[in-house]
Short mmCIF file of the C-alpha atoms (twelve columns), coordinates in Angstrom:
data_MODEL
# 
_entry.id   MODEL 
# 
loop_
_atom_site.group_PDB 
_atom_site.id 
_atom_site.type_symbol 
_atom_site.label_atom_id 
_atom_site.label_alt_id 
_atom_site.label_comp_id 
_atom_site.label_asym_id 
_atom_site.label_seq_id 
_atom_site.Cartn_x 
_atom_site.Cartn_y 
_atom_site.Cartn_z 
_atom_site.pdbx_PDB_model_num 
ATOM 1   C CA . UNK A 1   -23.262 -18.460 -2.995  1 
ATOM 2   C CA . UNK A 2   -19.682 -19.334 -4.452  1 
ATOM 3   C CA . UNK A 3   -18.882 -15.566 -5.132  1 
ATOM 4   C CA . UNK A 4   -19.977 -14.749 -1.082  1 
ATOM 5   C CA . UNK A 5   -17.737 -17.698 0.247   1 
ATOM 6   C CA . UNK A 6   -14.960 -16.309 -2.499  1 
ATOM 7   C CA . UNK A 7   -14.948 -12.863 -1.488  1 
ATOM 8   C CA . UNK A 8   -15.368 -13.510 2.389   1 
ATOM 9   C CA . UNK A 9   -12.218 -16.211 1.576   1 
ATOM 10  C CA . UNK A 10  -10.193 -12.992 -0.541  1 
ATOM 11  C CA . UNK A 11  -11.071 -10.403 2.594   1 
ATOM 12  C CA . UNK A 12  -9.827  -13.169 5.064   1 
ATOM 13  C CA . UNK A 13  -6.800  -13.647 2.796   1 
ATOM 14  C CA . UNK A 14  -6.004  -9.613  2.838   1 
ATOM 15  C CA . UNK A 15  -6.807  -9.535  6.376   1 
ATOM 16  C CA . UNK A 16  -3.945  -12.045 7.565   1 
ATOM 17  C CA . UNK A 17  -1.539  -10.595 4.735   1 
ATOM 18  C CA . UNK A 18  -1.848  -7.133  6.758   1 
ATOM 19  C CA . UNK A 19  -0.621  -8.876  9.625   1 
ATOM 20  C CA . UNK A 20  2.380   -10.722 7.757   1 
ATOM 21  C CA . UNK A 21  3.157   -6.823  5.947   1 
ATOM 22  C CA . UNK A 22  3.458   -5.762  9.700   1 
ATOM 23  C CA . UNK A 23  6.493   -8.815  10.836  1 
ATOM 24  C CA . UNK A 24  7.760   -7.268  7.607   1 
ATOM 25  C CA . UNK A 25  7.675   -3.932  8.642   1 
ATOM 26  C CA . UNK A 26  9.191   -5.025  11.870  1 
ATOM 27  C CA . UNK A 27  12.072  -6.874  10.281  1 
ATOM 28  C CA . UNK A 28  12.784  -3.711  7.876   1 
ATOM 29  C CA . UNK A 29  13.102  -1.762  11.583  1 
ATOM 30  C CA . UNK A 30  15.247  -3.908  12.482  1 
ATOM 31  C CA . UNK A 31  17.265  -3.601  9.456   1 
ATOM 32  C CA . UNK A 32  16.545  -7.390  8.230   1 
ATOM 33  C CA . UNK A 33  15.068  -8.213  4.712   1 
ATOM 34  C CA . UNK A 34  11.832  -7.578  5.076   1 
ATOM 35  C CA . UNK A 35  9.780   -10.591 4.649   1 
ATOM 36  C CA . UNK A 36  7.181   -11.399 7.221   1 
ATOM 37  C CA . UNK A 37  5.010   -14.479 8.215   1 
ATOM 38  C CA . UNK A 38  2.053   -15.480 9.847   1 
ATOM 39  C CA . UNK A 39  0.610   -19.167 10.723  1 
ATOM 40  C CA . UNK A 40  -3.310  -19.151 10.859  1 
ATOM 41  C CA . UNK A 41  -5.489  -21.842 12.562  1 
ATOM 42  C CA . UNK A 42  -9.082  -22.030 12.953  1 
ATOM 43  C CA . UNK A 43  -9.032  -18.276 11.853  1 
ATOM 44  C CA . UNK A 44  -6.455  -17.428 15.016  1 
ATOM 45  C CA . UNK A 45  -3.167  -15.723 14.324  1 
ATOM 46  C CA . UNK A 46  -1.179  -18.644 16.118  1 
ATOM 47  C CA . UNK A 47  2.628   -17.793 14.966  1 
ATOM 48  C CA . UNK A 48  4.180   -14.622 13.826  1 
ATOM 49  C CA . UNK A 49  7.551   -14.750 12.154  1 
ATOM 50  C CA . UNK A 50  9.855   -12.263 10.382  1 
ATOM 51  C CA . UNK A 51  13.420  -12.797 8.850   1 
ATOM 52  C CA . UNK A 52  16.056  -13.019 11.334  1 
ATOM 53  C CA . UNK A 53  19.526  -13.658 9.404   1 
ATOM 54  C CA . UNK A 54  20.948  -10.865 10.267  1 
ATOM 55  C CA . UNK A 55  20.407  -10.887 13.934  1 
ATOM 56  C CA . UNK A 56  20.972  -14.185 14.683  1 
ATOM 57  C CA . UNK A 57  23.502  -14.659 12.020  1 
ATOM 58  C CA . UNK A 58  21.847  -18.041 10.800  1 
ATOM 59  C CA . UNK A 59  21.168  -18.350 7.252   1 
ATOM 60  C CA . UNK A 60  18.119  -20.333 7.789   1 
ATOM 61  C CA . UNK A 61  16.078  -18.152 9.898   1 
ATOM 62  C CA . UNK A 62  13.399  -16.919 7.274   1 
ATOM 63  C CA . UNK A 63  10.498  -15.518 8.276   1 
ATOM 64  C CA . UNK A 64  8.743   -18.935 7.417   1 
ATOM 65  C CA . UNK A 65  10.669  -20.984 9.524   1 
ATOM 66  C CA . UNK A 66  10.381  -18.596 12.429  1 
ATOM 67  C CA . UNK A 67  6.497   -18.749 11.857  1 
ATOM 68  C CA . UNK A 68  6.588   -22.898 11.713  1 
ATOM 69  C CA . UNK A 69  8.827   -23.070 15.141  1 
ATOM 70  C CA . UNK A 70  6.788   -20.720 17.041  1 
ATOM 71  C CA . UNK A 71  3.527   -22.550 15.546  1 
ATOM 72  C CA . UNK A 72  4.394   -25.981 16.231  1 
ATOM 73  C CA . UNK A 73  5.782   -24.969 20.120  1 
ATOM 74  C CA . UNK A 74  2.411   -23.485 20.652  1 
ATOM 75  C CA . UNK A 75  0.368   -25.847 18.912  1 
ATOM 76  C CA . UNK A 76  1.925   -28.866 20.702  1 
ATOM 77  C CA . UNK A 77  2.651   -31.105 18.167  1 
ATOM 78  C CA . UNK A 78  4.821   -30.918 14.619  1 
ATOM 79  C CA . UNK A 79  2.273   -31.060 12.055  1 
ATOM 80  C CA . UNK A 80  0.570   -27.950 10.801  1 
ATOM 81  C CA . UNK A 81  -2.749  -30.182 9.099   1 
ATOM 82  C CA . UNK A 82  -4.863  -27.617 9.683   1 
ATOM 83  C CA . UNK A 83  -2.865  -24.510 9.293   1 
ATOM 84  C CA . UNK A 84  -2.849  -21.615 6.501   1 
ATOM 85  C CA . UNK A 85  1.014   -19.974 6.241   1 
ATOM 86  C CA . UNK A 86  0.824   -16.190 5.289   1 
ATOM 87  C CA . UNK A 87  4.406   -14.731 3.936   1 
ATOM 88  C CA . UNK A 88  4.627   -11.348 2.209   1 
ATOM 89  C CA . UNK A 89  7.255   -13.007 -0.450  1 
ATOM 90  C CA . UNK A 90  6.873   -16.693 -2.258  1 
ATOM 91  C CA . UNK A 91  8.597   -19.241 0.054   1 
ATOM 92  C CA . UNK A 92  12.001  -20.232 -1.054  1 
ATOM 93  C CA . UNK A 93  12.867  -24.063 -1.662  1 
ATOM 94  C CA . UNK A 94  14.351  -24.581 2.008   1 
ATOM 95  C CA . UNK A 95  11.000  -23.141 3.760   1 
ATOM 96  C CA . UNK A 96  8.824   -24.955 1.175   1 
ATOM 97  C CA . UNK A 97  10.371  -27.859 2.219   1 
ATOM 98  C CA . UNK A 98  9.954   -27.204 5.967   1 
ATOM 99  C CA . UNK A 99  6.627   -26.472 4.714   1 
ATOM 100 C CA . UNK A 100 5.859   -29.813 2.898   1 
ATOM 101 C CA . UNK A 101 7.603   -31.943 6.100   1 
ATOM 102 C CA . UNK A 102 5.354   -29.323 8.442   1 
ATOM 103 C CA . UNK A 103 1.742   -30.404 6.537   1 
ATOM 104 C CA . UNK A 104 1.185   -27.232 5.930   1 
ATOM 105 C CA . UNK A 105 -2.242  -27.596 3.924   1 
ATOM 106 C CA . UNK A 106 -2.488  -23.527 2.761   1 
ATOM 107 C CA . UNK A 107 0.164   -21.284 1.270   1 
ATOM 108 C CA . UNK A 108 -0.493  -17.540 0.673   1 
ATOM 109 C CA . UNK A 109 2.051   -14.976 -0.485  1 
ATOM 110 C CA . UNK A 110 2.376   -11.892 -1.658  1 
ATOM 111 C CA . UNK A 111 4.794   -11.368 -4.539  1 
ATOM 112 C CA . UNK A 112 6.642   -13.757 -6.044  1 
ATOM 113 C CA . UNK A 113 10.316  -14.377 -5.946  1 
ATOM 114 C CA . UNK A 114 11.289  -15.608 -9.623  1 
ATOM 115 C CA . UNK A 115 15.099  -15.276 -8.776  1 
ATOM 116 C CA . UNK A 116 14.606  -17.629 -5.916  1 
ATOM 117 C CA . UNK A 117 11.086  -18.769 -5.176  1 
ATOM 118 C CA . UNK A 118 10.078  -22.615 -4.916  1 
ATOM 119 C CA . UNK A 119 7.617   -22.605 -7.628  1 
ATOM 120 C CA . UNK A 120 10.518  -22.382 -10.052 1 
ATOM 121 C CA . UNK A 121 12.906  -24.229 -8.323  1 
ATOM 122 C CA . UNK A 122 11.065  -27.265 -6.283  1 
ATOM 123 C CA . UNK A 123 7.455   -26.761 -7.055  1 
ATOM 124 C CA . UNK A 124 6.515   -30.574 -5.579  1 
ATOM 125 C CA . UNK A 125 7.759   -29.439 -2.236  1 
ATOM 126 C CA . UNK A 126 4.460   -28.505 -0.550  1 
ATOM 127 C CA . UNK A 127 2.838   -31.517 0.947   1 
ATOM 128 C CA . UNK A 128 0.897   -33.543 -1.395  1 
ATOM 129 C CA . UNK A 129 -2.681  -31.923 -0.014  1 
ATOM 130 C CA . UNK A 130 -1.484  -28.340 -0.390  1 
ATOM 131 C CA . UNK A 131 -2.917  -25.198 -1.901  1 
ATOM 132 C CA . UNK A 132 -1.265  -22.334 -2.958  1 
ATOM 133 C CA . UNK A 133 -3.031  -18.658 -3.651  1 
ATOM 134 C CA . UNK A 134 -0.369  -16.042 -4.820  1 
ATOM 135 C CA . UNK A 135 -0.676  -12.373 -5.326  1 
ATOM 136 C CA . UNK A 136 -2.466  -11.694 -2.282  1 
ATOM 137 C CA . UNK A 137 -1.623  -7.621  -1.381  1 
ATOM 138 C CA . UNK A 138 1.063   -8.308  -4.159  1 
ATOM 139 C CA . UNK A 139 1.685   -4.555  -5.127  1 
ATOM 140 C CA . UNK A 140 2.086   -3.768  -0.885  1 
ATOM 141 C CA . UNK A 141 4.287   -6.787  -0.958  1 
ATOM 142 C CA . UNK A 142 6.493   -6.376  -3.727  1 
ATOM 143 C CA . UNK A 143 6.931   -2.103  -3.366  1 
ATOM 144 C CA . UNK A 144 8.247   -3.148  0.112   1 
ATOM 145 C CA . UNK A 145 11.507  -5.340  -0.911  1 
ATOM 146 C CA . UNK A 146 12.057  -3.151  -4.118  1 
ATOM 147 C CA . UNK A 147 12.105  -0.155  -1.609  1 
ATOM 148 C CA . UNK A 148 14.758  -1.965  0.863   1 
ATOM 149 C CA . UNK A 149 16.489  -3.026  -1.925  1 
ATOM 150 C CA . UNK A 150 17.009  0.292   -4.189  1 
ATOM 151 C CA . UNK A 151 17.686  1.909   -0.626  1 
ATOM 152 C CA . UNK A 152 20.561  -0.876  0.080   1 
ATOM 153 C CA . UNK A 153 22.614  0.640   -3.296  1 
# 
């Protein structure tokens, strides 16, 4: 019974990492880092999010904190209790933080950022109740920055 709910859990996992590899995509277009987001509640896309620094010349708008605005406008309410965060790359300590203050209660990512990531840097930022499941699509995740970035040389 545990390897059913664990394998339904890893295709649901894939499934919303598909649609944070596509805000990536889209930020790559638009010739932004590409890291991409989604915010998932009650198994319902309810944000999408990609990084923005570029275009709006803010150093803070990371795909994350695109995904938490747009969730909390259209959730009604600051807290994201009941709310799973998908980002391609591991959250940095600023969105990890807006992560933590958010409730955020699930973090997935993709590949992990050991130059910059929170894990290494802040790894109590996460709200108390949090879980975090890395390596979700990781290879997908990873060839996409190492592409943008050997391409940016």
């Amino acid at each position: 019974m545990d390897d059913i709910k664990e394998d339904s859990r890893r295709q649901k996992d894939e499934l919303y990492m598909r649609k944070a590899l596509a805000e990536a995509e889209a930020a790559l277009a638009e010739g932004e880092i590409p890291i991409g987001a989604v915010i998932v509640c009650g198994d319902r896309v309810v944000a999408r999010g990609h990084n923005l620094t570029e275009t709006l010349c803010d150093v803070t708008a990371h795909a994350e904190m695109q995904a938490i605005t747009s969730a909390a406008n259209y959730l009604g309410g600051k807290y994201l209790a009941d709310c799973t965060l998908y980002v391609t790359v591991e959250p940095c300590v600023m969105c990890a933080g807006a992560l933590g203050w958010a409730q955020v209660r699930r973090v997935v990512y993709g590949a992990s950022d050991v130059k910059r990531g929170f894990s290494r840097y802040a790894p109590q930022a996460l709200h108390p109740r949090a879980s975090v499941t890395a390596g979700v699509l990781e290879g997908e995740c990873r060839r996409l920055m190492q592409d943008f970035f050997k391409n940016k040389r």
